[in-house]
ROFILO-565403 format. One record per residue: x, y, z negated of N, C-alpha, C in turn; residue in one letter; residue number from 1. Coordinates in Angstrom, 1 decimal, padded with zeros to 4 digits. Atoms other than C-alpha are relative to their C-alpha. Example, Ala and Ser with C-alpha at 12.3 -4.5 7.8 and 13.67 -1.06 7.14 Angstrom:
ROFILO-565403
<n.X:000.9	n.Y:-001.2	n.Z:000.0	ca.X:012.3	ca.Y:-004.5	ca.Z:-007.8	c.X:000.9	c.Y:001.2	c.Z:000.0	resn:A	resi:1>
<n.X:-000.9	n.Y:-001.1	n.Z:000.0	ca.X:013.7	ca.Y:-001.1	ca.Z:-007.1	c.X:-000.8	c.Y:001.1	c.Z:-000.8	resn:S	resi:2>
This chain:
ROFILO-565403
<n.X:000.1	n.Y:000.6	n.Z:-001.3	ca.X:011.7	ca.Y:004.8	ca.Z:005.4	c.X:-001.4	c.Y:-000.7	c.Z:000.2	resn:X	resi:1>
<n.X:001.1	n.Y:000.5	n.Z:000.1	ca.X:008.8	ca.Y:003.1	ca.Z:006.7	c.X:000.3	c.Y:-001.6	c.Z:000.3	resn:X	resi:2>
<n.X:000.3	n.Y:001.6	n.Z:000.3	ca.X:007.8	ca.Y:-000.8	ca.Z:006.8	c.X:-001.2	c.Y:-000.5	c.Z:000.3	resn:X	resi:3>
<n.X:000.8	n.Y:000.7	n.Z:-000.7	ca.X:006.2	ca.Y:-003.3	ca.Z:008.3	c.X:-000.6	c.Y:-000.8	c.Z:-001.1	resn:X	resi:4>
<n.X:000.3	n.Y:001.0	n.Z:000.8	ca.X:004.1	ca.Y:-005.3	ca.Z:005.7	c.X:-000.9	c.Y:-001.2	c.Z:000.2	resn:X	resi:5>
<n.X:000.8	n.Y:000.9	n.Z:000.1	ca.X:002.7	ca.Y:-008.9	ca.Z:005.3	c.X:-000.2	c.Y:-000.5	c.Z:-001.0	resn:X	resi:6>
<n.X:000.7	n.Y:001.2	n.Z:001.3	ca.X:000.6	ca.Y:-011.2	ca.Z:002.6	c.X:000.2	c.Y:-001.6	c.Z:001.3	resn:X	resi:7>
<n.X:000.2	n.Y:001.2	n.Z:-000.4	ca.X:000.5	ca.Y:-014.7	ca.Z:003.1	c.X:-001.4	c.Y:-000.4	c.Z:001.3	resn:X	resi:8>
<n.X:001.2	n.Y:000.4	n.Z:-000.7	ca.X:-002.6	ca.Y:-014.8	ca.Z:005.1	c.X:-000.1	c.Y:001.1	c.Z:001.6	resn:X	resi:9>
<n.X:-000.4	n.Y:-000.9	n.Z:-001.1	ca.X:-001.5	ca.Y:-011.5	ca.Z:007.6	c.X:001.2	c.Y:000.5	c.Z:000.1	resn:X	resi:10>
<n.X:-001.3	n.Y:-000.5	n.Z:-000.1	ca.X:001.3	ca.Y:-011.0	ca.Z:009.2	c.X:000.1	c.Y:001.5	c.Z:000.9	resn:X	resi:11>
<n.X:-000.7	n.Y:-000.9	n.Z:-000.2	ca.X:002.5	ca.Y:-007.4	ca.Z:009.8	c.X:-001.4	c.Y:000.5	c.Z:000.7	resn:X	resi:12>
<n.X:001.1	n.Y:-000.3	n.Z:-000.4	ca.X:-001.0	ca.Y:-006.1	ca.Z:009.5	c.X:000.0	c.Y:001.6	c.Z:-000.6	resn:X	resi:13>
<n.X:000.4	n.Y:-001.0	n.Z:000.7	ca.X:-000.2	ca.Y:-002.9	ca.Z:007.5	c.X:001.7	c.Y:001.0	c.Z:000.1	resn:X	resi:14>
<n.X:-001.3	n.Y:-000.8	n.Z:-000.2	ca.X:002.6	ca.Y:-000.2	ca.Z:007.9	c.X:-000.3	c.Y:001.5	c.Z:-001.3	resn:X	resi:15>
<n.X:-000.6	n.Y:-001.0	n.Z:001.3	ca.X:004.3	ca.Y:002.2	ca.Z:005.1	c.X:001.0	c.Y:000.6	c.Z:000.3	resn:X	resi:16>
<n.X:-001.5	n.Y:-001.0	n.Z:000.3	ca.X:006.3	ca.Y:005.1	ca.Z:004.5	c.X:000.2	c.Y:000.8	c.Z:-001.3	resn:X	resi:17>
<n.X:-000.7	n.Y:-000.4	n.Z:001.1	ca.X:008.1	ca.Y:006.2	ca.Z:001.8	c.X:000.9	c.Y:001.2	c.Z:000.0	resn:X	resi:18>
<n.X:000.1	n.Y:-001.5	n.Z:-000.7	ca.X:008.8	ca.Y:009.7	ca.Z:001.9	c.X:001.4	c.Y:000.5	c.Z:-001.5	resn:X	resi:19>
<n.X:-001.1	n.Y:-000.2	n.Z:000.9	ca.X:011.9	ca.Y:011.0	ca.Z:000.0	c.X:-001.2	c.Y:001.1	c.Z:-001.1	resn:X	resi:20>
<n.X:001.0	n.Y:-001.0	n.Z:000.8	ca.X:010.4	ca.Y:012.8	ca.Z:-003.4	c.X:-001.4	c.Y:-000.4	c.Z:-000.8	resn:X	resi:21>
<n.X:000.9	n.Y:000.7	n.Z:000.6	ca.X:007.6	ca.Y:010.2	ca.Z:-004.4	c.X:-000.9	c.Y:000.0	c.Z:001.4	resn:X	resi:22>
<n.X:001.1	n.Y:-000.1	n.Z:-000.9	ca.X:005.1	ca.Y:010.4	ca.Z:-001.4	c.X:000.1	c.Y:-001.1	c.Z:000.7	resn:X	resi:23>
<n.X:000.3	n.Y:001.5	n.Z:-000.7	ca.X:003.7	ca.Y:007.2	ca.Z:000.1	c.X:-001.4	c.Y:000.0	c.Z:000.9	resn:X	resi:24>
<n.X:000.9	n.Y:-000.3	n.Z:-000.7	ca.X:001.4	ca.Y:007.0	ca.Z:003.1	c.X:000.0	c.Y:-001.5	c.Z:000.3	resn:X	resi:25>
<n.X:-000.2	n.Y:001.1	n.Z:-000.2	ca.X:000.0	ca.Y:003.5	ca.Z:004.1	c.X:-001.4	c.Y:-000.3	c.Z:001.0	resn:X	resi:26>
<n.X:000.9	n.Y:000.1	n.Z:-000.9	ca.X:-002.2	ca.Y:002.7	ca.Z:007.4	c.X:000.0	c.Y:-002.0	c.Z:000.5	resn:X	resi:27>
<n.X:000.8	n.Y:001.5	n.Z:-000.6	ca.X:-004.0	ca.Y:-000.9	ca.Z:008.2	c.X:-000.9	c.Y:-000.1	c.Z:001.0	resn:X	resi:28>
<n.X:001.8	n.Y:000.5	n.Z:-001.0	ca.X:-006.6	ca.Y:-003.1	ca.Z:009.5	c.X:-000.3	c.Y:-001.1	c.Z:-000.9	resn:X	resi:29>
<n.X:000.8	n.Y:000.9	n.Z:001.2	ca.X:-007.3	ca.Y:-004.8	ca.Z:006.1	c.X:-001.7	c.Y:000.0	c.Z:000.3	resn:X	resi:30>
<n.X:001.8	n.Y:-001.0	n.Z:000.5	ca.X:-010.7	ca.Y:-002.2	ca.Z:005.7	c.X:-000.3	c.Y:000.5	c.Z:001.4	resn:X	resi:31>
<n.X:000.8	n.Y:-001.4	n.Z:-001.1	ca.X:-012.7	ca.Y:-000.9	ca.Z:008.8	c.X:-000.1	c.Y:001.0	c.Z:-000.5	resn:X	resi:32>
<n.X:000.6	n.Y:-001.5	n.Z:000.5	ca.X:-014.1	ca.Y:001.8	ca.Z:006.8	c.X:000.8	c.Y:000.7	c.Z:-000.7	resn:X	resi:33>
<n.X:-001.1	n.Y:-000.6	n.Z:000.7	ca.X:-011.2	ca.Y:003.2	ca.Z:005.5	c.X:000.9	c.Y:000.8	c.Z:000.6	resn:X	resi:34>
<n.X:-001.2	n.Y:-001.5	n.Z:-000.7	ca.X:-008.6	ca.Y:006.4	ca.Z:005.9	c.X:000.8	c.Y:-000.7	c.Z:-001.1	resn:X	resi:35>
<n.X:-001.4	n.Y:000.4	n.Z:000.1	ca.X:-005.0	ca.Y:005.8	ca.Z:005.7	c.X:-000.2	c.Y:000.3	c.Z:-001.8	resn:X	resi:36>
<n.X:000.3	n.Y:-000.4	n.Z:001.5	ca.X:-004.2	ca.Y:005.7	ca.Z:001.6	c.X:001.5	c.Y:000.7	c.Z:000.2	resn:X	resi:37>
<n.X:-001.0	n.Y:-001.4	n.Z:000.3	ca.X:-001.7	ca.Y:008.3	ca.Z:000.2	c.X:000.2	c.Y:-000.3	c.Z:-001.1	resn:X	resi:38>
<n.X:-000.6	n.Y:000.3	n.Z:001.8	ca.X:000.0	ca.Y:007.7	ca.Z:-003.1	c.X:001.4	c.Y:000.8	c.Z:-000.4	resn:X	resi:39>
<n.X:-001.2	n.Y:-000.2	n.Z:000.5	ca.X:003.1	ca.Y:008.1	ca.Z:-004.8	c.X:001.1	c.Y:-001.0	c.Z:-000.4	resn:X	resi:40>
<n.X:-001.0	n.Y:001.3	n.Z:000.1	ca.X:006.1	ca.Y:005.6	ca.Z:-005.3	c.X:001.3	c.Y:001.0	c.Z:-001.4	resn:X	resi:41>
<n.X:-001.1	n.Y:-000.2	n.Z:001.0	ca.X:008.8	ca.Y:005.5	ca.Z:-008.5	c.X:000.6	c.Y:-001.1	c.Z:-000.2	resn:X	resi:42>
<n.X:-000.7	n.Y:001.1	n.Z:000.5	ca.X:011.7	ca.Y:003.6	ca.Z:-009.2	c.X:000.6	c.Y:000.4	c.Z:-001.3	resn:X	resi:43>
<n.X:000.6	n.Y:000.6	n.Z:001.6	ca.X:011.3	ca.Y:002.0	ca.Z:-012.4	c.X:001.3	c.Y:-000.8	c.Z:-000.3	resn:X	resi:44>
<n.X:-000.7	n.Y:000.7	n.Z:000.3	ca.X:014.7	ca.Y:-000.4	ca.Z:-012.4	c.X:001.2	c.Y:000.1	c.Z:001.3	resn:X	resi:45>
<n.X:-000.8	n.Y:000.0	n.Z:-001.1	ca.X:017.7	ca.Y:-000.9	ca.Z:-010.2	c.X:000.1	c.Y:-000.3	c.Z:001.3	resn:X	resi:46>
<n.X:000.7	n.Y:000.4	n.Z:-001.3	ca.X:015.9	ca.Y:-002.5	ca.Z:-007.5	c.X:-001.2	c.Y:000.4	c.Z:000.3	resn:X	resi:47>
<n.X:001.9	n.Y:000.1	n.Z:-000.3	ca.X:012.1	ca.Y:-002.2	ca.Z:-008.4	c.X:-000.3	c.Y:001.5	c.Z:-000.2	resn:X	resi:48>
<n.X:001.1	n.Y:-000.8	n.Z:000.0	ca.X:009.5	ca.Y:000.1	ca.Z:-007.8	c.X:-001.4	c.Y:000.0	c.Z:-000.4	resn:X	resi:49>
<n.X:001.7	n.Y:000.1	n.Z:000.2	ca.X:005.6	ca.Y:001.1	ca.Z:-008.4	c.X:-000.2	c.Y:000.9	c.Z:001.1	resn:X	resi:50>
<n.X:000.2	n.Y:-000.6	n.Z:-001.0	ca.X:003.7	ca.Y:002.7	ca.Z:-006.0	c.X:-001.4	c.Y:-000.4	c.Z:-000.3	resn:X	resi:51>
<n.X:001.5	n.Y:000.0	n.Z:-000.1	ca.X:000.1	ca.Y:003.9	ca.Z:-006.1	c.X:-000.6	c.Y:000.6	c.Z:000.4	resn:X	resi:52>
<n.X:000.8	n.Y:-001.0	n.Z:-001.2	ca.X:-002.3	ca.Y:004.8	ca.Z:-003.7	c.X:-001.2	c.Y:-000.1	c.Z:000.0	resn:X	resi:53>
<n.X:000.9	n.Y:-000.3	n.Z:-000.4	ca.X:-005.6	ca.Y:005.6	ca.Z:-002.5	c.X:-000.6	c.Y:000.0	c.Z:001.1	resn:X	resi:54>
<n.X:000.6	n.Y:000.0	n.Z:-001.4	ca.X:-008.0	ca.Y:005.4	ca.Z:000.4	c.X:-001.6	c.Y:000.0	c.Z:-000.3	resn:X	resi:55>
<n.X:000.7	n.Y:-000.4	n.Z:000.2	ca.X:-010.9	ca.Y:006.9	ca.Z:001.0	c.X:-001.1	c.Y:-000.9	c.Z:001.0	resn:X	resi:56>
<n.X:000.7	n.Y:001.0	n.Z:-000.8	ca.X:-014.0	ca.Y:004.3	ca.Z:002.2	c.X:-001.3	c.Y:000.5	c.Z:000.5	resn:X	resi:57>
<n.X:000.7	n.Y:-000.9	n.Z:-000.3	ca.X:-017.1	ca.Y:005.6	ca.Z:004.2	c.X:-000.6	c.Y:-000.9	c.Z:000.6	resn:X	resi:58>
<n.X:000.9	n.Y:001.2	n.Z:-000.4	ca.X:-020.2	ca.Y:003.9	ca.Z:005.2	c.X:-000.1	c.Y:000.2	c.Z:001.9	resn:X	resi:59>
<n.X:000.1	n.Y:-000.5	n.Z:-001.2	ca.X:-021.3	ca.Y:003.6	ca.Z:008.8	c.X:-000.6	c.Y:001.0	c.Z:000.9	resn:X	resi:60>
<n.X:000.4	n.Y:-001.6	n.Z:-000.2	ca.X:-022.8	ca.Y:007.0	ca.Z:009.0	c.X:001.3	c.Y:000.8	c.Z:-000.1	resn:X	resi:61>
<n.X:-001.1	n.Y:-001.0	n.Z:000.4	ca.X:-019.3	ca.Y:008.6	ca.Z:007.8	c.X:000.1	c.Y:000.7	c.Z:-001.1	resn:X	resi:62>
<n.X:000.4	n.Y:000.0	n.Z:001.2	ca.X:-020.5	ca.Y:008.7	ca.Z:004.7	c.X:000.7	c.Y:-000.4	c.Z:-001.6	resn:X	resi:63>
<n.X:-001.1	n.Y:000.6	n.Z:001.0	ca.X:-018.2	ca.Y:008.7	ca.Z:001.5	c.X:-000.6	c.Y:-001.3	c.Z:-000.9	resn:X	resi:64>
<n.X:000.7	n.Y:001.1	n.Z:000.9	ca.X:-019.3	ca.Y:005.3	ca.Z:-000.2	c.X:000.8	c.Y:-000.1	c.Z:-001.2	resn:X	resi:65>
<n.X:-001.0	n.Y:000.4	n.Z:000.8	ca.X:-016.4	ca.Y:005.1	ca.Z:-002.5	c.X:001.9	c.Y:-000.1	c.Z:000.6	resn:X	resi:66>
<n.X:-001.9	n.Y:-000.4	n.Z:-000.1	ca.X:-012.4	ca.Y:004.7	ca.Z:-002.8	c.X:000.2	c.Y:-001.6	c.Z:-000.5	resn:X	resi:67>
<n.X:-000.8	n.Y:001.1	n.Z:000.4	ca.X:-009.6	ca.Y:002.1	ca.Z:-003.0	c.X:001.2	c.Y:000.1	c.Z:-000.5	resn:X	resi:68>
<n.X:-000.6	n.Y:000.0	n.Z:001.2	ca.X:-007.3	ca.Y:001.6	ca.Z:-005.5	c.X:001.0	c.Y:-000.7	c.Z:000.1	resn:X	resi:69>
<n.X:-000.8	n.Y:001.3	n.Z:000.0	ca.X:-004.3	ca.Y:-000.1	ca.Z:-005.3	c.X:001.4	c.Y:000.2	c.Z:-000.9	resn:X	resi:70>
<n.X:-001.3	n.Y:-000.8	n.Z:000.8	ca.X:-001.1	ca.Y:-000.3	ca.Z:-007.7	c.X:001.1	c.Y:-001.1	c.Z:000.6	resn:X	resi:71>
<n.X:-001.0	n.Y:001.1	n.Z:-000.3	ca.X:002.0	ca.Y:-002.2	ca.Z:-006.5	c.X:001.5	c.Y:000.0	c.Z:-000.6	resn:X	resi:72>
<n.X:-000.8	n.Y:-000.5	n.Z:001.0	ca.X:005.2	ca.Y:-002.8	ca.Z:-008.3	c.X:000.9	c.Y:-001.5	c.Z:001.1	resn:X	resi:73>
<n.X:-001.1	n.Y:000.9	n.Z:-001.5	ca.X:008.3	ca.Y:-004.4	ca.Z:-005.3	c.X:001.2	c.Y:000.2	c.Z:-001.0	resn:X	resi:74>
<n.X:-001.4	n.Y:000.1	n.Z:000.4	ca.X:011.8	ca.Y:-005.3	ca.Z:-005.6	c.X:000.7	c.Y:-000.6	c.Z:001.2	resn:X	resi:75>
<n.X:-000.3	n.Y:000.0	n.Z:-001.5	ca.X:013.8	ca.Y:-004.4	ca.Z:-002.9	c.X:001.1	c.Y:-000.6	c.Z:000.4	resn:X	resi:76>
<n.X:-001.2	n.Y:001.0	n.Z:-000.7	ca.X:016.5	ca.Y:-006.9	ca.Z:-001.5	c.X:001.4	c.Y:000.7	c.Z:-000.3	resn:X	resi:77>
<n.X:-000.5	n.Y:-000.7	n.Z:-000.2	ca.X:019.5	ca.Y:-005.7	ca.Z:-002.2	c.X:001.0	c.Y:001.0	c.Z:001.2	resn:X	resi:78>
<n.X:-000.9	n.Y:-000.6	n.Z:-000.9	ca.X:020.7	ca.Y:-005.1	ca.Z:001.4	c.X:-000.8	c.Y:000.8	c.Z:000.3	resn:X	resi:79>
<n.X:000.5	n.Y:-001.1	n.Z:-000.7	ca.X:018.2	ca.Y:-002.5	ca.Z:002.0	c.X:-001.5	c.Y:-000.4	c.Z:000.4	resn:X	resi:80>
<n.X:000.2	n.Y:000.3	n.Z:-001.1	ca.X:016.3	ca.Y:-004.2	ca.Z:004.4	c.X:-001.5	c.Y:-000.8	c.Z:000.1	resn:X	resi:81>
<n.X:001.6	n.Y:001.4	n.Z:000.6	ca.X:013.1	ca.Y:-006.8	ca.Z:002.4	c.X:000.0	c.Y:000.8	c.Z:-000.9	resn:X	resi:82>
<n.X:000.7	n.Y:000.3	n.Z:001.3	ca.X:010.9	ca.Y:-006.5	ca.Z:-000.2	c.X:-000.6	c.Y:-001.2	c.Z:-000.2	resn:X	resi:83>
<n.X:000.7	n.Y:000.8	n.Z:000.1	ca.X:008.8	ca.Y:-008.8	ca.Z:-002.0	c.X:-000.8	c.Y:001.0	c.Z:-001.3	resn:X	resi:84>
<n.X:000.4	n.Y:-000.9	n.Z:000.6	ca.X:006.1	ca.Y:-007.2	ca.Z:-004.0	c.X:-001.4	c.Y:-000.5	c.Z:-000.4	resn:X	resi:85>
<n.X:001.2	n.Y:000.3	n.Z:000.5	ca.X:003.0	ca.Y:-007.9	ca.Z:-005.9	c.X:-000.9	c.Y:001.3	c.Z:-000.2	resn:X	resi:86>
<n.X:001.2	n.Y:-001.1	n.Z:000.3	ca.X:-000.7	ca.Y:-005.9	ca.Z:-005.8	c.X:-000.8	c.Y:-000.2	c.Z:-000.5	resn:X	resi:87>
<n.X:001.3	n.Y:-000.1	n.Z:000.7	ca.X:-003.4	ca.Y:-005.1	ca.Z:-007.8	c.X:-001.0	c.Y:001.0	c.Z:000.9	resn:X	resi:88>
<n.X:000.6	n.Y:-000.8	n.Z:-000.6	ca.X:-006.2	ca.Y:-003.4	ca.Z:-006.6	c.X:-001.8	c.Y:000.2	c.Z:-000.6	resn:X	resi:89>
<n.X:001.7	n.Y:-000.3	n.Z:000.3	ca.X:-010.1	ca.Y:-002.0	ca.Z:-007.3	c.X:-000.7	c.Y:000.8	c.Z:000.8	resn:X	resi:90>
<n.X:001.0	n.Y:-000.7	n.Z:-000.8	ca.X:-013.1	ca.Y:-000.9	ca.Z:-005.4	c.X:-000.4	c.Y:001.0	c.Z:-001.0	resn:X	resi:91>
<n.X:000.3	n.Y:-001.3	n.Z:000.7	ca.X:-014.2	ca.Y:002.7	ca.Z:-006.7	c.X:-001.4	c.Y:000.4	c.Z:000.6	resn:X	resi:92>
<n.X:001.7	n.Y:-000.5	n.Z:-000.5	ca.X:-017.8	ca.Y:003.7	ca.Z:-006.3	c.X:000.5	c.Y:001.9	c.Z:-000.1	resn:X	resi:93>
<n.X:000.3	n.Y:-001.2	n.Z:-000.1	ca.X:-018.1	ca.Y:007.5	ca.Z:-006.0	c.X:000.5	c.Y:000.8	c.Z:-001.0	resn:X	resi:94>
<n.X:-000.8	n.Y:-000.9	n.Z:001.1	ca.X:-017.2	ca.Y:008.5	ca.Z:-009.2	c.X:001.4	c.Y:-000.3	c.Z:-000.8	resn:X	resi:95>
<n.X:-001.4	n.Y:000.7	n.Z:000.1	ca.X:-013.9	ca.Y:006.4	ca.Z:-009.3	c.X:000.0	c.Y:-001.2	c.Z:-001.4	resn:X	resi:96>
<n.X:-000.1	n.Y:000.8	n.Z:000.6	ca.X:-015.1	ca.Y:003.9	ca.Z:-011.5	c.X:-000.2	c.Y:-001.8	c.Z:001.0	resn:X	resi:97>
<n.X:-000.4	n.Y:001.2	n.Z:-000.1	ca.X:-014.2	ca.Y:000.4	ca.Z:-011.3	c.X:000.6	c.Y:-001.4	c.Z:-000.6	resn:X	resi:98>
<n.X:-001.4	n.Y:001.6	n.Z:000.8	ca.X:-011.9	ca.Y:-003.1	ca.Z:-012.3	c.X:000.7	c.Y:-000.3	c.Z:001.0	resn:X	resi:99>
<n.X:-001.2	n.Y:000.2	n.Z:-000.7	ca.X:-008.8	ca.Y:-003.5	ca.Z:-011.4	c.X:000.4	c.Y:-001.6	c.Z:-000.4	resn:X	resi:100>
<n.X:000.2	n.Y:001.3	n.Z:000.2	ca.X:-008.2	ca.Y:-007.0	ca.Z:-010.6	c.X:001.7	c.Y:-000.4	c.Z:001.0	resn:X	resi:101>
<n.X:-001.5	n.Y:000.3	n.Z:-000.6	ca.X:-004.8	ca.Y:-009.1	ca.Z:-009.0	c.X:-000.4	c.Y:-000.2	c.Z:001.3	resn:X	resi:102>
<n.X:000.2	n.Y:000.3	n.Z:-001.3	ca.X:-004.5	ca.Y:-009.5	ca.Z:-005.3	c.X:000.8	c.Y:-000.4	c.Z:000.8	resn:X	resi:103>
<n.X:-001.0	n.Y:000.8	n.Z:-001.2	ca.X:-001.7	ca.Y:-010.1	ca.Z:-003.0	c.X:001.5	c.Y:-000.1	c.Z:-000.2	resn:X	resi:104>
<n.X:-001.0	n.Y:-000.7	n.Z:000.0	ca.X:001.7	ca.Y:-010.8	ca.Z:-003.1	c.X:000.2	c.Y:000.5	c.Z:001.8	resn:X	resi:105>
<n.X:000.0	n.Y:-000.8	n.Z:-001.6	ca.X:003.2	ca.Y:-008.5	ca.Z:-000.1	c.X:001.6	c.Y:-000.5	c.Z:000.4	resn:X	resi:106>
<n.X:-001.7	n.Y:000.1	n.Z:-000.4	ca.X:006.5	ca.Y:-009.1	ca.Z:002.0	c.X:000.4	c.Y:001.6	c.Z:001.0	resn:X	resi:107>
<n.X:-000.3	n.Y:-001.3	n.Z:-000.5	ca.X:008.1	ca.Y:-006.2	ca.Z:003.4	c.X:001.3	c.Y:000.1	c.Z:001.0	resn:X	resi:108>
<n.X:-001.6	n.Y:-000.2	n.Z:-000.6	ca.X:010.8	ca.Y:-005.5	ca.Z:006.2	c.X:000.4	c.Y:001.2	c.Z:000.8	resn:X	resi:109>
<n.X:-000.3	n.Y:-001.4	n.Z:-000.3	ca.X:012.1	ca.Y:-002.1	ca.Z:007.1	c.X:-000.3	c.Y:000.3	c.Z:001.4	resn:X	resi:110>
<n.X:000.0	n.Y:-000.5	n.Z:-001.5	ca.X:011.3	ca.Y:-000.6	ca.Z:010.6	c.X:001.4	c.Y:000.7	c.Z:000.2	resn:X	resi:111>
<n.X:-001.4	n.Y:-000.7	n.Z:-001.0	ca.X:014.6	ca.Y:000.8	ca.Z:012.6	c.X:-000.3	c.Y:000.4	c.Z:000.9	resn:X	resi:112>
<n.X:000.3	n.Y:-000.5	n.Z:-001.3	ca.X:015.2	ca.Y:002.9	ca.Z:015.2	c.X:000.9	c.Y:-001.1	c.Z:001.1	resn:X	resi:113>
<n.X:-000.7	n.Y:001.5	n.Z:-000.7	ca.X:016.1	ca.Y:000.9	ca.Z:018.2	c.X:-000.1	c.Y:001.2	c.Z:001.7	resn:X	resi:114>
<n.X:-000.4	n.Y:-000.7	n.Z:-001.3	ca.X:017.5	ca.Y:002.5	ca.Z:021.8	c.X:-000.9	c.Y:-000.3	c.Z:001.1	resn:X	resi:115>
């Protein structure tokens, strides 16, 4: 399903979907220069998950400058409905090197359809 997410400092600045079969797609307004990232999601425990994605960053010509990195590892409420989740993440220069360093915890609350 998809989700509404916030960090402590933005609220409900970044939207997710989780795609039956591992596929994870995740669009913001963290990065100007950035396309949506695309990953994969696994559950790892009864609750928890990983999930790791990608986004591609481009200067202001349109210009590939590099990539972002991000690994995240949630635990999802058991009614369904929240997460709470911690991220890592790294800036990628061109040839996907980098350091991966700690960054946010995330909150999570499911989107629904609504009449």
């Amino acid at each position: 399903g998809s989700w509404m997410v916030s960090t402590a400092t933005q609220r409900n600045g970044t939207l997710v979907t989780f795609i039956p079969g591992g596929a994870f797609i995740r669009t913001g307004v963290t990065f100007k220069n950035e396309t949506p990232g695309h990953g994969a999601w696994e559950q790892v425990g009864d609750w928890e998950y990983i999930v790791t994605y990608l986004t591609v960053q481009v200067d202001d010509k349109g210009q590939i400058s590099g990539y972002r990195k991000s690994w995240i590892r949630l635990t999802l409420d058991p009614s369904g409905q929240t997460f709470t989740a911690q991220s890592e993440g790294a800036a990628l220069d061109k040839d996907g090197k980098g350091q991966r360093r700690p960054n946010n915890q995330l909150f999570g609350v499911r989107m629904v359809a609504e009449p």
